[in-house]
C-alpha positions as CSV (number, residue, x, y, z in Angstrom):
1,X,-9.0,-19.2,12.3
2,X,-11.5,-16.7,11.0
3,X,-13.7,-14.9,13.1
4,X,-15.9,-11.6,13.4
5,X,-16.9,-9.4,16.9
6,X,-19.6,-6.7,16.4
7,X,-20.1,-4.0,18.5
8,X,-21.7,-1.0,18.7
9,X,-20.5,2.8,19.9
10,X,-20.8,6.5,19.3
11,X,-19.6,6.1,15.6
12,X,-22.3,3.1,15.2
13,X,-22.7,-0.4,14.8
14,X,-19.4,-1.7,13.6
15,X,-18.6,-5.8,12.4
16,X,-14.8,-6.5,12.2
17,X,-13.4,-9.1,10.6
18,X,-10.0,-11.3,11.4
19,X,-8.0,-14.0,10.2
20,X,-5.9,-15.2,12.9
21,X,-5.6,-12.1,14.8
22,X,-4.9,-9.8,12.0
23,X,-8.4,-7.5,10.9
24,X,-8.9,-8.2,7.5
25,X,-12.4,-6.5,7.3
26,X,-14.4,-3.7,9.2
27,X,-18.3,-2.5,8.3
28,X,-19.7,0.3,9.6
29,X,-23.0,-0.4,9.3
30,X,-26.2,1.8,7.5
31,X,-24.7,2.2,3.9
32,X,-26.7,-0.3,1.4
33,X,-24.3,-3.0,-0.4
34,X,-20.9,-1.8,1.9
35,X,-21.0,-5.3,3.7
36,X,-21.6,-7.5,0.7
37,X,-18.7,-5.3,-1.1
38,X,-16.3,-6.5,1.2
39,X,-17.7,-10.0,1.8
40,X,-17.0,-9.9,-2.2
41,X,-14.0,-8.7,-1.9
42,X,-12.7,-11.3,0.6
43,X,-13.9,-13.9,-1.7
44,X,-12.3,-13.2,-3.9
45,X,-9.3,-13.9,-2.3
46,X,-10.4,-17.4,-1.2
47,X,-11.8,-16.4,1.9
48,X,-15.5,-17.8,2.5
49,X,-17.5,-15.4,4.2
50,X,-19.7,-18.4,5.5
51,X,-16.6,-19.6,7.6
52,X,-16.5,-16.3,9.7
53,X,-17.1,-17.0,13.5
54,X,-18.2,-14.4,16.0
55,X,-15.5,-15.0,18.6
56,X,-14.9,-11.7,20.7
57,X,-11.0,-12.5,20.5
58,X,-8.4,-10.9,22.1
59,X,-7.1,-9.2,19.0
60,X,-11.2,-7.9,18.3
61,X,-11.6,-6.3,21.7
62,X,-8.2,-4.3,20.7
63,X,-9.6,-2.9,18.0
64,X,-13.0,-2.2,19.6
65,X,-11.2,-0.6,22.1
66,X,-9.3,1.8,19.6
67,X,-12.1,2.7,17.7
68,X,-14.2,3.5,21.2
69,X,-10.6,5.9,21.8
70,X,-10.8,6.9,19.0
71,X,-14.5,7.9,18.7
72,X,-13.7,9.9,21.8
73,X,-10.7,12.4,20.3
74,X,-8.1,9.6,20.3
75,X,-5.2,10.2,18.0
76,X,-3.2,7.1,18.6
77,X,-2.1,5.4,15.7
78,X,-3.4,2.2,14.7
79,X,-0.8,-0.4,15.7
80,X,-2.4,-3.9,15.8
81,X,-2.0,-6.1,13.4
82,X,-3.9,-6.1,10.1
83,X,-3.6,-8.3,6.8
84,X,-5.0,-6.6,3.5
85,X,-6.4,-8.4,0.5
86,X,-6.4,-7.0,-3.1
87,X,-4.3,-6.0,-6.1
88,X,-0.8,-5.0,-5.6
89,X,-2.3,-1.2,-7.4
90,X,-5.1,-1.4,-4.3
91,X,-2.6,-1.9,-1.4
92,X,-0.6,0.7,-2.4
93,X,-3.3,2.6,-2.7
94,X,-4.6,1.9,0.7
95,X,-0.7,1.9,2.1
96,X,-0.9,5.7,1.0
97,X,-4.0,6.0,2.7
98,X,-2.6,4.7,6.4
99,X,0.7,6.4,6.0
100,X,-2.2,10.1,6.0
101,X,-1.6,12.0,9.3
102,X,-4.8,13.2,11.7
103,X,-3.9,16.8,10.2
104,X,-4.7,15.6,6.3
105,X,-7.1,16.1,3.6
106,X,-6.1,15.3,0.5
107,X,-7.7,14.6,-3.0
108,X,-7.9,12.0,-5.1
109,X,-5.5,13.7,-7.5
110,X,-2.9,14.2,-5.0
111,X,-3.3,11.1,-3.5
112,X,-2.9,9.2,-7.4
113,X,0.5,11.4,-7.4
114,X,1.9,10.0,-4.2
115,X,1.1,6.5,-5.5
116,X,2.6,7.3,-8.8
117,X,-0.6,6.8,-10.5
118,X,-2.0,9.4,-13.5
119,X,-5.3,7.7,-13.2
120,X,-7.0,9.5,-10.1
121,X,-10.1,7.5,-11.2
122,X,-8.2,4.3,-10.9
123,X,-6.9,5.5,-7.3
124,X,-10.6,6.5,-6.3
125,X,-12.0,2.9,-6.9
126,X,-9.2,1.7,-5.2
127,X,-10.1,4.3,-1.9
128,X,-13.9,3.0,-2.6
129,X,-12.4,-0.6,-2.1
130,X,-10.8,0.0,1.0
131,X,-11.4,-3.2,3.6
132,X,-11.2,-1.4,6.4
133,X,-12.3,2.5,6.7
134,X,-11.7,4.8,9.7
135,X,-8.4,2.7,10.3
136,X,-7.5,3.5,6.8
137,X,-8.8,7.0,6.2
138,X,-10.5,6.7,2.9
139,X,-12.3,9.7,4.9
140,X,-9.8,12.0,4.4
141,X,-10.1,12.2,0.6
142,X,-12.1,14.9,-1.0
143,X,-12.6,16.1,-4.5
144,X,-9.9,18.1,-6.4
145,X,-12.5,20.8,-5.9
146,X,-12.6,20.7,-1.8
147,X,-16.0,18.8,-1.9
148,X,-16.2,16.5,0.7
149,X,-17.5,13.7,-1.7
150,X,-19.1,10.2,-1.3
151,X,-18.2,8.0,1.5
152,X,-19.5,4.2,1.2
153,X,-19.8,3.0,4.9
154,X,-21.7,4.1,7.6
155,X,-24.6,7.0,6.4
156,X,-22.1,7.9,3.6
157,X,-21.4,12.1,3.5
158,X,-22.9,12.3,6.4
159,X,-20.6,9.9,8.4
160,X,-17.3,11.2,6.4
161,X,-18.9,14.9,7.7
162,X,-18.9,13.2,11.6
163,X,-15.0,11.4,11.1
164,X,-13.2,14.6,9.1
165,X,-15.0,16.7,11.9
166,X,-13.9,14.8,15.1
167,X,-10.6,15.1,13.8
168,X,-10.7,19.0,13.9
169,X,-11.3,19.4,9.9
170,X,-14.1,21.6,9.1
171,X,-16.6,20.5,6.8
């Protein structure tokens, strides 16, 4: 079964996407192209964005209810279930990206050398592809140079800003 539940809280309008009950997809909403990105993406991988059912399922109001915590100071880890689709190279990309404490902010480079990956570009189209930021936290990468850099969901910088701050960074 595929479904979708949007919602909307302090961090903004948010549309998450399962199959079964594991998310597969979250848009925050306001950045131009972020929610045909990942409708693309799915696609990709067989799934038809048509076939997506708003159902407000047990396993959607979970995860509204940790990104509501969350948005308030939270720092529970994410623990429900979720199913990622994409090239082995993304995954363990975005498997880098989950495993990042509250406390870190990393760049690109150093996130490419966890992954064993010389191509930090490679990595930061990966982080760019990322199904499902804030649970993921594509937000906590920044430039080799300590630039907080682009961010493509939500009002882009100035949504990363708003995340990497509510979780005591400074920037």
């Amino acid at each position: 079964m595929i479904t979708s539940h949007r919602f909307s809280c302090s961090l903004g309008t948010i549309s998450l996407y399962f199959e079964d009950e594991a998310l597969i997809g979250l848009d925050l909403e306001g950045s131009a192209g972020c929610g045909e990105r990942l409708m693309a993406q799915l696609a990709r991988h067989g799934i038809d964005p048509a076939a997506f059912r708003p159902e407000a399922t047990p396993a959607a109001l979970a995860v509204e209810q940790w990104l509501i915590n969350y948005a308030a100071g939270s720092k529970d880890p994410f623990t429900l279930p979720r199913k990622l689709y994409g090239t082995p190279f993304q995954i363990s990309v975005w498997n880098a990206l989950e495993a990042l404490g509250y406390d870190e902010v990393i760049s690109y480079a150093e996130l490419a050398r966890r992954v064993g990956s010389n191509g930090y570009r490679a990595v930061g189209t990966a982080v760019g592809h990322n199904p499902i930021p804030i649970i993921i936290p594509c937000h906590r990468i920044v430039r080799q140079d300590g630039i907080i850099g682009r961010f493509g969901a939500g009002d882009g910088t100035e949504t990363k800003r708003k995340l990497l701050r509510l979780e005591g960074h400074s920037y």
